[in-house]
N, C-alpha and C positions, 0 to 999 in steps of 0.2 A: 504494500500500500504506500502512495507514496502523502508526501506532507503537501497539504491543500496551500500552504503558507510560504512564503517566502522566507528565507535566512533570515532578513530585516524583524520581520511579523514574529515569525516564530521567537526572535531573541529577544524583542519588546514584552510580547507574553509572558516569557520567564521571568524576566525581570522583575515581575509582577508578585511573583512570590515570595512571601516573606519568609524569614526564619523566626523571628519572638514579634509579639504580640498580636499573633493572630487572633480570628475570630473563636476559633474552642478555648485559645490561652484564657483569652480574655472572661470568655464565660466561665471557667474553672475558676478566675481569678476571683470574677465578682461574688462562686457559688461558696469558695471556700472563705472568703473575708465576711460574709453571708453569717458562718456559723461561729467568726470569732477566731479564723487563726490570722494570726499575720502573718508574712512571708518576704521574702527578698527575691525579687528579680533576675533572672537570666546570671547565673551562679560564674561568672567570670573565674572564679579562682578554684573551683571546683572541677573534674574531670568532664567532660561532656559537656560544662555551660549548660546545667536542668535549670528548667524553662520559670520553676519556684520552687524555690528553698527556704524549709521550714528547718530554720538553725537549731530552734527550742526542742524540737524532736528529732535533730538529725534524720531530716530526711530530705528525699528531692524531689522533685516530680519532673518527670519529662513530660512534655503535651506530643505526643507524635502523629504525622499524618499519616495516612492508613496507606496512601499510594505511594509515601517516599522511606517507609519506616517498613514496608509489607507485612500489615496487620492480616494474618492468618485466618481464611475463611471470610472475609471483608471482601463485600460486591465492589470496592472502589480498591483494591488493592490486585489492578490487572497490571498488565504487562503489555505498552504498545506493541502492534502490528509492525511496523517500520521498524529497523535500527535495533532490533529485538537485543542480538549479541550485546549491543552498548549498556543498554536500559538494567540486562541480567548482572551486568558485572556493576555497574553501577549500586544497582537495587542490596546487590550483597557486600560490597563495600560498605553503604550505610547502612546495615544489619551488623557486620561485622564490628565496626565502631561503635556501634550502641553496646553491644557484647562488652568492649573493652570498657570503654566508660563505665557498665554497672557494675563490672569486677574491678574495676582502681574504686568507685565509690565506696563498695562493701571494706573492701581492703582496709578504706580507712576509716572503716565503722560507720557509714553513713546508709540508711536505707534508699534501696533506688523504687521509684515507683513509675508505671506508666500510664496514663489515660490517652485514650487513642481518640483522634479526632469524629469517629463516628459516636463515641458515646458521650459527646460532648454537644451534639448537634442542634439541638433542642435546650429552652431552658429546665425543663424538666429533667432532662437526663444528666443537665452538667452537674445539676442540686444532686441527686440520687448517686453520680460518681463523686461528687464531693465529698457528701455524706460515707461512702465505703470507703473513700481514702482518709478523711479524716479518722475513721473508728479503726484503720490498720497503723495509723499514726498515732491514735495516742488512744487507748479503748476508755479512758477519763475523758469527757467531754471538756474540750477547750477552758 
């Protein structure tokens, strides 16, 4: 199959995507400030930069996108037609460094957590993964 778009098109569209404060971050952000934790932002000095870090509990959360992170079973975690060979090696490279980030996190005693951008979609569903990450964080309510 080939790309409907032009090099120009196609690299403006990427560009487009962000890496922190997306729209699930955002909604985790506002489900879990919601129940009363607080948190720090896009973890700079930590392994991986997790997307919120709850220092009081040692822990972190990743927000991961289900197509760039390949959330297991996830209708949006396909594999283009085009360019296939690129997308696979790609795809598993960013798999493979999430690996290495939650094993240097553990390493240094911190818990790694993930919420994947499809259960994040809704605001119901961000409240409801807030609420299980919060109670794998800390089973004392905030």
């Amino acid at each position: 199959m080939v790309d409907s778009l032009t090099p120009a098109q196609r690299s403006e569209r990427m560009s487009r995507i962000r890496s922190s404060n997306t729209r699930p971050e955002l909604a985790l952000r506002k489900a879990l400030h919601r129940l009363g934790f607080r948190y720090r932002l896009h973890g700079r000095d930590l392994p991986g930069k997790p997307d919120i870090v709850l220092p009081k509990y040692r822990a972190a959360i990743f927000v991961h996108g289900c197509f760039w992170h390949r959330h297991a079973g996830c209708k949006v975690a396909t594999t283009p037609k085009s360019n296939t060979q690129f997308w696979i090696e790609k795809f598993d490279r960013n798999v493979r460094r999430d690996q290495i980030a939650i094993e240097r996190l553990e390493a240094l005693g911190w818990r790694a957590l993930i919420a994947w951008e499809c259960e994040l979609d809704t605001p119901t569903k961000a409240a409801a993964k807030a609420i299980e990450l919060g109670e794998l964080v800390s089973p004392i309510s905030p």
